[in-house]
N, C-alpha and C positions, 0 to 999 in steps of 0.2 A: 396640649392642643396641636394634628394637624396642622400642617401651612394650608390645607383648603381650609380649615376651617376658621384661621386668622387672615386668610382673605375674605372670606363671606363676613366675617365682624369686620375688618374694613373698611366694605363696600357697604353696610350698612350703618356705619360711625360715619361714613361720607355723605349720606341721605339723609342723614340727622344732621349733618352742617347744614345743609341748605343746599348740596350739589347734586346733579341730575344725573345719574350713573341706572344707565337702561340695562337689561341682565347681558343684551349683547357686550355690552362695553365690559361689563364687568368679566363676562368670555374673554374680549378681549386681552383685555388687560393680563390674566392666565397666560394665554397665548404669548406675551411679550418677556414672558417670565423665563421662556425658553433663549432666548436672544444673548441678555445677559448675564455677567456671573452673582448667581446668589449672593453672597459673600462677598459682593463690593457694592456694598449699604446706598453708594450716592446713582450709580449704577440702576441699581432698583427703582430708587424715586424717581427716578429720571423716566424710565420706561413705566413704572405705572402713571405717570403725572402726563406723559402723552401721551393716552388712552383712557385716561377720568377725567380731567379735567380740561375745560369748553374757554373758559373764559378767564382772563391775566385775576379779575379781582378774586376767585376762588382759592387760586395758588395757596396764600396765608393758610386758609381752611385745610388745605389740604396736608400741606408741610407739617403743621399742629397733629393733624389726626395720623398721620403716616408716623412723626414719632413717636408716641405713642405704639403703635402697634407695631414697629420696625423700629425698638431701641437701637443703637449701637452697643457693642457687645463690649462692658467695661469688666469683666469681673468682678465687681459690685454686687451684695445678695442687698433688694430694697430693705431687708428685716432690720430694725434697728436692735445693736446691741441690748443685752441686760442691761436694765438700771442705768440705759443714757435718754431717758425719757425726762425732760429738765422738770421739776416742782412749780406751779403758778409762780408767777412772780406778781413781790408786791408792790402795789400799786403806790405805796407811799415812800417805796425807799427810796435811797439815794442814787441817781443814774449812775451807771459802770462807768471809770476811766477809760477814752479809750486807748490806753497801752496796758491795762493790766492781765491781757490776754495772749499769751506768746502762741498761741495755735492765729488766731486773730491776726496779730501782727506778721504773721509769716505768711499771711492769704493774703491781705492787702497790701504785702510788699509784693507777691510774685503776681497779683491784677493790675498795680502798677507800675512795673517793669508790660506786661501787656498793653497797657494803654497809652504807656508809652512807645514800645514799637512795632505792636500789631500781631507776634507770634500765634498766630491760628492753635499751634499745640499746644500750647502754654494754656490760651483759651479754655482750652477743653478740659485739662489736667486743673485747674484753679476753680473752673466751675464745680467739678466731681467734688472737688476737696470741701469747697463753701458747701456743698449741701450735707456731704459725711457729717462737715464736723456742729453745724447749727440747723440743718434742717428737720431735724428731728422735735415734734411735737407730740405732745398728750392726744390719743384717738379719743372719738365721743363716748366710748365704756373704757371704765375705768383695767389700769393694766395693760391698755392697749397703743400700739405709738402710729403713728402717721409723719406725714412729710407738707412741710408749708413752705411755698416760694418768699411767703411775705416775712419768713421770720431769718430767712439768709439775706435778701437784702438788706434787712435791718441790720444785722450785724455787719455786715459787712461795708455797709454806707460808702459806696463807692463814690459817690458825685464829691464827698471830703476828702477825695481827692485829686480835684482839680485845680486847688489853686498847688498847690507844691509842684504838679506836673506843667503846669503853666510856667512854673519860676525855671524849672531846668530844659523845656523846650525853648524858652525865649533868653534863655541867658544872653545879655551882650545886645540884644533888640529893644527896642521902643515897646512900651504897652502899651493896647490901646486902639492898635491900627490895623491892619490889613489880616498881619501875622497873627497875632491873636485869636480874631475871630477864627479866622481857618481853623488854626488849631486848636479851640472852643467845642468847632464842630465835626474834627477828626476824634477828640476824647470822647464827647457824646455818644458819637456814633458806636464806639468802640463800648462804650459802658452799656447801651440798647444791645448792643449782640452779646453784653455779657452778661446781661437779663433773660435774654433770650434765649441761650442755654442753663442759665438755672433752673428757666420754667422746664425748658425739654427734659432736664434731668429730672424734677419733683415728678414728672407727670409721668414718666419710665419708672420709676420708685414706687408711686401709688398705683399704676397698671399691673405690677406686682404682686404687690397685695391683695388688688381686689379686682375688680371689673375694668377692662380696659374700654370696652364701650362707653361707659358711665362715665369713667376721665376722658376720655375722649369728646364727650356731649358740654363737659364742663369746660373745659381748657381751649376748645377753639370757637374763637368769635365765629359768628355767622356772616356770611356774605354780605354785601354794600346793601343788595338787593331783599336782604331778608331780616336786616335790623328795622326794630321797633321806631315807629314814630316818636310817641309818645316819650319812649327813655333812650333817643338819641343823643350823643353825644357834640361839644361843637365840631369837632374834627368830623365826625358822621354825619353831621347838618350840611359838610361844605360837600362831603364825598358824594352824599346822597343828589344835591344840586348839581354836579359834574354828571350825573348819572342819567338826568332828566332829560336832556335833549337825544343822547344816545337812543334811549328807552325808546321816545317818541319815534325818531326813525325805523326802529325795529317794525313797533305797532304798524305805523304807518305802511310798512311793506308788507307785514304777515295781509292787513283787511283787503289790500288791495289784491293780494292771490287769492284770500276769501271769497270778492265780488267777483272774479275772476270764473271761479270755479263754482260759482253759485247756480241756481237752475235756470235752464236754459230758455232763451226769453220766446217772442211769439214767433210761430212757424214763417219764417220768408219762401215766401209759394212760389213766386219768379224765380228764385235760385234754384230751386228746389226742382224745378220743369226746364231747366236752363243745364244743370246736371244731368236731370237724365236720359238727356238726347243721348250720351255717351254707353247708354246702354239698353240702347231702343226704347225709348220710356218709359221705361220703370226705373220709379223712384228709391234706388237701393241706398242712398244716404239723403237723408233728408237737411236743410241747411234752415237754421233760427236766426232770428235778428238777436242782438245781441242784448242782452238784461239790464235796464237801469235803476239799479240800485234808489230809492227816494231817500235821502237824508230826511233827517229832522231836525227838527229843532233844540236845542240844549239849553235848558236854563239850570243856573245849579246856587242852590240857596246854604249858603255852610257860615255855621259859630266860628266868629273869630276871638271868642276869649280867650286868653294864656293859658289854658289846660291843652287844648286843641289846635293851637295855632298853628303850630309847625304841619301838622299832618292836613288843615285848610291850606297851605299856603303849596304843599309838594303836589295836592291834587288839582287845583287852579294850576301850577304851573302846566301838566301833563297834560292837560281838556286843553287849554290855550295852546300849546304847543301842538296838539292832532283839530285844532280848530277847523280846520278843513276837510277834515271827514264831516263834519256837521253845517248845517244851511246856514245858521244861525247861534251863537251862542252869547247870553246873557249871565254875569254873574251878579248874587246878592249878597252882603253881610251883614252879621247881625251879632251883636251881644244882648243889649235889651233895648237898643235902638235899629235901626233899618238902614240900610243904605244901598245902592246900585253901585257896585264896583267895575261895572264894564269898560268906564271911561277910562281907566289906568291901563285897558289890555288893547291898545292902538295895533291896526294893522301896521305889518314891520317893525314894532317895536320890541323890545329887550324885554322877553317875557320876567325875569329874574327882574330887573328895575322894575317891573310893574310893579310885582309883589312886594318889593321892597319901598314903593311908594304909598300903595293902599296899606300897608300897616302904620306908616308914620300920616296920612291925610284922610282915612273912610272914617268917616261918620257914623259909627256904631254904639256908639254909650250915649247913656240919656241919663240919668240919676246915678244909682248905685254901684254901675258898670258891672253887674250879676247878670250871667248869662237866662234868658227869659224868653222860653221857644215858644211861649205860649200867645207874647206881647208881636213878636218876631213873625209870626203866623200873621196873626193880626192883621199886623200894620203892611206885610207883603200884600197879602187878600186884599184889602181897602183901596192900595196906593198904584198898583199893579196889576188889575182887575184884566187886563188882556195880555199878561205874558205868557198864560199857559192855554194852548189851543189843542186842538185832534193830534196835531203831529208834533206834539211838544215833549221831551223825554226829560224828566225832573227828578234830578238829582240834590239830596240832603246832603249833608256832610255834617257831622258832630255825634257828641256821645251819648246823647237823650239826656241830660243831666240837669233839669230848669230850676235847681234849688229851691225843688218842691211850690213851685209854682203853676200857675194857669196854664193844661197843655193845649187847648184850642184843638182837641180830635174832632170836632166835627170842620170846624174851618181846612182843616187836613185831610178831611174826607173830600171834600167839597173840591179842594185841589187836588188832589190826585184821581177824584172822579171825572177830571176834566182833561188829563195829561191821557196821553198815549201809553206812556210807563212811566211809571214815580218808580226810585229804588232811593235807599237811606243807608249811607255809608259810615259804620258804627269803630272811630280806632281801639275802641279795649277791646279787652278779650272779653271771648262770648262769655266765658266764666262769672266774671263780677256783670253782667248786665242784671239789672234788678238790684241791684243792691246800694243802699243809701240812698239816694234821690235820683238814680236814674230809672227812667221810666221805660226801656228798650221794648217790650213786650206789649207796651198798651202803643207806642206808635207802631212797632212791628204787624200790627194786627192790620193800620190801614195802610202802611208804606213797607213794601219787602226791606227788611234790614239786616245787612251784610256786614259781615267782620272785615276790616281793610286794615290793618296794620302795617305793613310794607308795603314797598315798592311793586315788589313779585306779586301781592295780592291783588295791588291798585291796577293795575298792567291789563291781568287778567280778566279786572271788572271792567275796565275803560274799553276792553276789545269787543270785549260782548255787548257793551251799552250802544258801539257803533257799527253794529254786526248790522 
């Protein structure tokens, strides 16, 4: 392979993270190639990573996919030896001692000599070693071997060794205190970077072998902005919330160059005659009063059962946080009960408290607490008969899922026949819609429904809904 041609998989292993790399940039990035020396690896990163990458949370993404495609150059062929393809192991035997392995005990003594005082080389050298001599796995046809990160740090069970590195950093100290912790969180640290290059090594090893694109799609997470609602993690729950107010200011500047640069409003005649004295009057520029945008109104009706929660509660925070692009905005919850959540979202108040108080005080469950969009319909129609007007914009939230109950399509007609725009913001993937007891297609028909799974998707809907 070309170097153009492991820069064009590059740049498009980088557009498969989630990163925005326009072909100019990716010119660019060429262009920086001349600057520094091929052949000092950190060098490289360094000048393609200020020319790819826009934003600090991509960095990760980017690091992951750059090793990958920019091993460092170990001497190392990824191919595993003849016949060190290890046999299944059986499930009922007796678990290994762990000193009966002298290749074993020679790793985990020179990781902890590393973790105990930081040697970067040593690092490097101890990680190649751990994946030589245990990362070798059975491939999926038979005969064939591959490289797994999870089966070296199993062997290698590094965090069993923190309590002995504890005993001879605090020799002669108190346990317990200050010292301790610190040094808790210097060995951690040090055991996370020494994870971190086993990964980069298995992923150099399998880009070897097969597809480096393909390890590349697998090995690095996706940006804050492009992980899943639905299969967020709690560390991803808190990242995604840090994300939300930022977000909101973005939006909030991009609509205001929108209105800005929107069509130009009704002819101002007196400016206009007031101008062209300057050129014996004729009117060679013509001067418009300026365009006022008419807000409307937002009401947004979203399932707050535990399948859906997290992704009701990131889209509430982001409408409440650009609340003032809109006249008015109303929110409703519902599992199989009804409720107005608006009173939690106080002007000047702590949009995050809010949400975190309507989940512990909205009045949504009534019996079985099974989500019932059909009841949900209902009971908004009935109770709420003047929330949606001509300039009203109504927004769904949920996954169409009513466990095959009563869906209320005409009640849903009926509402969105009255709204300005209805749209229905759907977190699965368009894939599974239809299937099991979601119904995406039969409300699809009377309310446009959108796939919203991230942040980046939610962004992009929320700009256009206040367009």
């Amino acid at each position: 392979m070309s170097l153009l041609d492991r820069h064009v998989g590059f740049v498009t292993a980088l557009r498969a993270a989630g990163l925005t790399v326009s072909v100019a940039e990716g010119i660019d990035a060429v262009e920086s190639m001349r600057a520094v020396d091929l052949l000092e690896r950190e060098q490289l990163r360094a000048a393609l990573a200020a020319t790819l990458v826009k934003r600090q949370q991509h960095r990760p993404a980017f690091d992951t996919v750059f090793d990958v495609f920019y091993p460092p150059v170990t001497g190392e062929s990824a191919v595993a030896p003849s016949g060190t393809i290890p046999p299944p192991r059986d499930p009922d035997a007796a678990p290994r001692g762990p000193l009966e392995d002298p290749v074993r005990d020679r790793i985990r003594a020179d990781l902890a000599d590393f973790l105990r005082d930081g040697d970067e080389r040593l690092l490097e050298a101890v990680a190649r070693e751990a994946v030589a001599a245990f990362g070798v796995v059975a491939g999926r046809t038979p005969g064939q071997s591959s490289w797994s990160r999870m089966a070296v740090l199993e062997r290698v069970s590094a965090q069993t060794l923190m309590a002995g590195l504890l005993e001879q950093v605090l020799a002669g100290q108190d346990r317990g205190g200050l010292a301790e912790r610190r040094a808790r969180t210097v060995i951690n640290d040090r055991i996370a970077r020494f994870e971190n290059r086993v990964t980069v090594d298995v992923s150099r090893r399998l880009a070897e072998l097969g597809d480096a694109e393909s390890v590349a799609r697998t090995a690095a997470r996706p940006p804050i902005e492009r992980v899943n609602f639905l299969g967020a993690t709690r560390a991803d729950l808190v990242a995604l919330r840090r994300e939300i107010q930022p977000m909101a200011r973005r939006l909030a500047t991009l609509l205001a160059i929108d209105q800005r640069r929107g069509r130009r409003g009704q002819l101002d005649f007196r400016r206009t005659i007031r101008a062209s004295l300057s050129s014996g009057g004729v009117p060679l520029t013509t001067h418009h009063r300026p365009r006022r945008p008419l807000k409307t109104d937002l009401v947004v009706l979203c399932d707050l059962s535990e399948s859906v929660t997290s992704f009701a509660h990131f889209t509430l925070l982001l409408v409440y946080a650009l609340r003032e692009q809109f006249t008015k905005v109303r929110a409703f919850g519902f599992v199989d009960e009804l409720d107005e959540i608006s009173r939690f979202f106080t002007p000047g108040g702590d949009v995050l408290d809010a949400v975190t108080r309507l989940a512990n005080e909205a009045d949504v469950t009534w019996l079985l607490g099974r989500t019932d969009y059909g009841r949900a319909l209902e009971l908004f129609a009935s109770r709420f008969p003047d929330a949606i007007g001509s300039r009203t914009s109504l927004l769904i939230l949920g996954d169409a899922r009513s466990n095959y109950g009563d869906l209320a399509l005409p009640t849903l007609a009926g509402l969105a026949g009255r709204a300005k725009h209805s749209y229905w913001l759907n977190p699965e993937r368009h894939g599974i819609w239809d299937t099991g007891d979601s119904r995406a297609t039969e409300y699809g028909a009377i309310v446009p429904m959108v796939e919203c799974r991230n942040l980046a998707q939610l962004g992009e809907f929320v700009r256009s809904l206040a367009e």
